[in-house]
N, C-alpha and C positions, 0 to 999 in steps of 0.2 A: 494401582487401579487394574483390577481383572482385564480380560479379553472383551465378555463378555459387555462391561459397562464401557469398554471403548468402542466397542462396535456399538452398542444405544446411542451413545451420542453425535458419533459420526453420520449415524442413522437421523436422528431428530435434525440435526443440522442441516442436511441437503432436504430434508422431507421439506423444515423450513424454508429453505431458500428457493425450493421449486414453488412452494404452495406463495412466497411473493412474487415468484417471476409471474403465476397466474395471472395475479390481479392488474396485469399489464393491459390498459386496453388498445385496441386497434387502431382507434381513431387517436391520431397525437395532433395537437395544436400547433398551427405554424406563425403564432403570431408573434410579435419581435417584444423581449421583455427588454427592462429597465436600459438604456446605454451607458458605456463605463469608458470615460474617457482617460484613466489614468494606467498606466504600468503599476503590476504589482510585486512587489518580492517577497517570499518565503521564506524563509530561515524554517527546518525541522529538524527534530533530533527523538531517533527512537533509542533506547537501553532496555535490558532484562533486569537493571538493581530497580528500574518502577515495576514489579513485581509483589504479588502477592503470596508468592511463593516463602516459606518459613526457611531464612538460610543461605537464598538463594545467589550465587558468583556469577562470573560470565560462562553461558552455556549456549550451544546453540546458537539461533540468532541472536546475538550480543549487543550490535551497536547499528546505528542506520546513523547519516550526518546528510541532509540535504537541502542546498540553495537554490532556488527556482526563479524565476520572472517568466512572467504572463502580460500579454499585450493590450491595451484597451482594445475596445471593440471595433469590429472593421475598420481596423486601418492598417489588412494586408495589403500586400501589392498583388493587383489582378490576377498575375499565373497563380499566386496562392491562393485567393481568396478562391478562384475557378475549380481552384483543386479540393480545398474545402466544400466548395456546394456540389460539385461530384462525388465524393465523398460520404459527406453525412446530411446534405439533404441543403434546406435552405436555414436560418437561424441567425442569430445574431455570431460574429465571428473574432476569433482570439488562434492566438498562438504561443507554445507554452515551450522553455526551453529550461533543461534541471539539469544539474550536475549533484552528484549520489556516492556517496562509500559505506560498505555494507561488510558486517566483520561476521563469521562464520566461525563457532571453536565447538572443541566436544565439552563434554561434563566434567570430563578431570584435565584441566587445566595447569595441573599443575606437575601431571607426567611428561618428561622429556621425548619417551619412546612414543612409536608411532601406536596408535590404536585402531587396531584393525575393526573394532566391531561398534567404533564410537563414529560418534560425525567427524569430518576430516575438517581440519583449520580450513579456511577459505576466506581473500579479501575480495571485493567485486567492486570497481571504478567505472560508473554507468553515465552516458551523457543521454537524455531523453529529449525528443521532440513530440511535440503532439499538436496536434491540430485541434479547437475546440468549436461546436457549435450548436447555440442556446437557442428553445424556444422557450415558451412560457412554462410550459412544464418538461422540456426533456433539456437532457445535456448529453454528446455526443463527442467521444473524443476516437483520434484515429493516430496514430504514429508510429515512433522506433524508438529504440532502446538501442545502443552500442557500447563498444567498451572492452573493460582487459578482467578479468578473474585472474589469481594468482597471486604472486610477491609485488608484479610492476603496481598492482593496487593501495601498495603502501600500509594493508592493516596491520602488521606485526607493528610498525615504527608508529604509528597513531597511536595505536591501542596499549604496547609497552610504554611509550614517551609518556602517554596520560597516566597510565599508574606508578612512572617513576616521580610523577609531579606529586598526586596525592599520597605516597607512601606503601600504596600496596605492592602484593607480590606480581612478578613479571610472568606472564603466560608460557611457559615452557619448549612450547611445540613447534612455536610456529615454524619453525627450520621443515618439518614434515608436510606444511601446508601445498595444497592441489599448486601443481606446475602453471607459468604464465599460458594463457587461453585465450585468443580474441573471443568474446561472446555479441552477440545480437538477437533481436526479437524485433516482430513485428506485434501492436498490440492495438486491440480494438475494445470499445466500450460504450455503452450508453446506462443513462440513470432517469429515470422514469419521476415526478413528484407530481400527488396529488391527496391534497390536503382533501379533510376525514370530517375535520368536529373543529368548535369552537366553543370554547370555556371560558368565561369573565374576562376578553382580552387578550386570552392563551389558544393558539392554535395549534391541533394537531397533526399532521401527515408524516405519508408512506412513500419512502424511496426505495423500489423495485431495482436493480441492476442485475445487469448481463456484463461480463468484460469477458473477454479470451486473447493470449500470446500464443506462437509459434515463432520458435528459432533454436540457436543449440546453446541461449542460457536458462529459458526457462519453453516450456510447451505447457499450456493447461483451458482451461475454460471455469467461468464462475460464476454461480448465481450467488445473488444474494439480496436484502432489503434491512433495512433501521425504519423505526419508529422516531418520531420527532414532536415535542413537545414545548412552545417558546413563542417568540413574538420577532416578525421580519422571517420566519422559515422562508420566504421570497427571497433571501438575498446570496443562496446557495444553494449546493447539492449534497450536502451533508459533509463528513470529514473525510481528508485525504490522509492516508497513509505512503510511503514510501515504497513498500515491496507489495501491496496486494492485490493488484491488479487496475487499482485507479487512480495508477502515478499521472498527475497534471492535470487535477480536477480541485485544484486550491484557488482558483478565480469564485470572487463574486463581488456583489453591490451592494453596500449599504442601503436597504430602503427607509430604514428609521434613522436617528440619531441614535439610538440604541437598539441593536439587535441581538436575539441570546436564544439561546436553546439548548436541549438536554435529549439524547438520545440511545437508542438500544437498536440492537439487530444483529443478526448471523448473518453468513455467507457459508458455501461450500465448492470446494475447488475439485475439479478432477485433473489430477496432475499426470502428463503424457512424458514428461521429463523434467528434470530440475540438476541442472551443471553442477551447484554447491553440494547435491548429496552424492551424484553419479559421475564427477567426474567429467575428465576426458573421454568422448567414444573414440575418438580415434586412435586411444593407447589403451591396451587391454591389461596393461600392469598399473593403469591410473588408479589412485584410492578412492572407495568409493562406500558407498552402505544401502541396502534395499530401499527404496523410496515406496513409502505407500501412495496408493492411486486416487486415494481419499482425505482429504485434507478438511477440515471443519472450523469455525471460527464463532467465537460470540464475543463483539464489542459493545462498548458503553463509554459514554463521554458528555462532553459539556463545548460548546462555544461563543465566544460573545463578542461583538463586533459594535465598536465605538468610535464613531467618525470615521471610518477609512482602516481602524486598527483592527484587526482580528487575532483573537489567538485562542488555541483550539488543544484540548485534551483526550486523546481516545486509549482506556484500557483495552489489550487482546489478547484473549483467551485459546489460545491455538490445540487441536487434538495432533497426535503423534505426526512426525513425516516421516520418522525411517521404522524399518523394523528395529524393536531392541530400543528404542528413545525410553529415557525414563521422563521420571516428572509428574506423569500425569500429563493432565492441561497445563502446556508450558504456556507462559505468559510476559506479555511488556509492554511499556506505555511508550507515548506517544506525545508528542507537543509539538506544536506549529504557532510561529509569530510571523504575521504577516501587515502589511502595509503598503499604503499608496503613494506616488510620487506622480 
């Protein structure tokens, strides 16, 4: 893919995502939606083999494995809940706690030597906290990220272990992967929903989001919106992903016995730093590779939600992060199984 149709798209994507942050209005409703008396748990798992790509190995972001639980609704204890409506405002209130491993390799996996101009192996071991709180139409989340980038992350023995179980070949490199690193982030967000149209039973809307980090694993800001198409759109804020900026937004409530929906939307990132491409700053012999400042995205999925059970599909379509990435629009799916107790 030329320069030229990567810059188009990167272009159409943030053109996108600003022209949803527009449609954001001023006035936001503070009235308290549905209450959700149960704990929830997550199971998700992202990969590049759910790809559309003709071919495609482990490249890049290769693997995400993440377990979550979320709180029913206010039942923090005071200092937190206080802290919550300082915070993000007044809403109905949750707290959301994830543990994360996130595997990083270059394109030739299967060179032993280190490759100076490829993305550098990287494992990332993230524990996240987040604060949540809903009104009728926003969601509002506030927390941290902590953890270790490096070997103590365990990707090399995950990621070989599993492909000595199925038979395939063993990733070569990882001995060259980025040095042990404590990493942290502070990370902010809210998601905007307001439904649009109504068709035989099927309702439309639009979720508008804003999210941004600061720390020395990731620094960035991000707009972005989906389109939603289904029945119960009230009982969420659309799909979570693992790494993109709206980790610990997998809480919702069934309003039907059956809820479902089908969705599209971009996002665009401006990215101030990112550990996995750049490294250690505090070692100037770290490996590393040019990170672009412009990051682009276009998802698409499906989720359905039955009694209490959700489980959740999102294709994504990602434009370049470093200088020199091939591929094209590198891409990978996403699944989330989640339930109540």
């Amino acid at each position: 893919m030329g320069h030229q149709k990567r810059a188009s798209i990167s272009k159409f994507l943030f053109t996108s995502a600003l022209v949803s942050a527009a449609v954001i209005s001023s006035s936001v409703a503070h009235a308290t939606p549905k209450q959700d008396p149960y704990d929830t748990l997550t199971l998700q798992w992202e990969n590049d083999a759910a790809s559309t790509l003709n071919g495609t190995s482990d490249q890049y972001y290769t693997n995400g494995l993440k377990i979550g639980w979320t709180s029913p609704t206010d039942k923090l204890p005071k200092p937190i809940a206080d802290v919550n409506t300082f915070l993000l405002g007044n809403g109905m209130q949750r707290i959301h706690w994830g543990l994360q491993q996130m595997m990083f390799t270059p394109r030739d996996t299967k060179a032993s030597v280190r490759l100076p101009h490829d993305r550098p192996y990287a494992g990332v071991l993230l524990t996240t906290v987040n604060l949540i709180s809903d009104t009728d139409n926003t969601r509002s989340v506030f927390g941290f990220q902590a953890g270790l980038m490096g070997p103590g992350a365990l990707g090399r023995q995950v990621q070989n272990g599993f492909h000595s179980i199925i038979g395939d070949h063993k990733n070569k490199g990882w001995h060259n992967q980025l040095k042990n690193m404590p990493v942290f982030q502070v990370q902010m967000g809210r998601t905007w929903r307001y439904k649009f149209a109504q068709l035989g039973g099927v309702d439309f809307d639009v979720l508008p989001s804003a999210n941004g980090a600061a720390g020395n694993y990731k620094t960035f800001a991000q707009l972005g919106g989906i389109v939603r198409f289904g029945q119960g759109l009230d009982s969420d804020f659309g799909p979570s992903r693992i790494g993109s900026g709206n980790d610990g937004t997998d809480a919702y409530v069934g309003t039907n016995f059956v809820n479902w929906y089908v969705f599209g939307g971009v996002d665009g990132q401006a990215v101030a730093y990112n550990a996995t491409l750049q490294g250690d700053p505090t070692h100037s012999n770290s490996q590393h590779v040019s990170k672009k400042w412009d990051v682009g995205e276009i998802l698409a999925g499906a989720a359905v939600i039955v009694k209490g059970y959700k489980i959740a599909y999102t294709q994504t379509w990602q434009t370049q992060e470093f200088k020199g990435q091939k591929s094209g629009l590198f891409n990978y799916g996403s699944v989330s199984v989640s339930f109540k107790f």
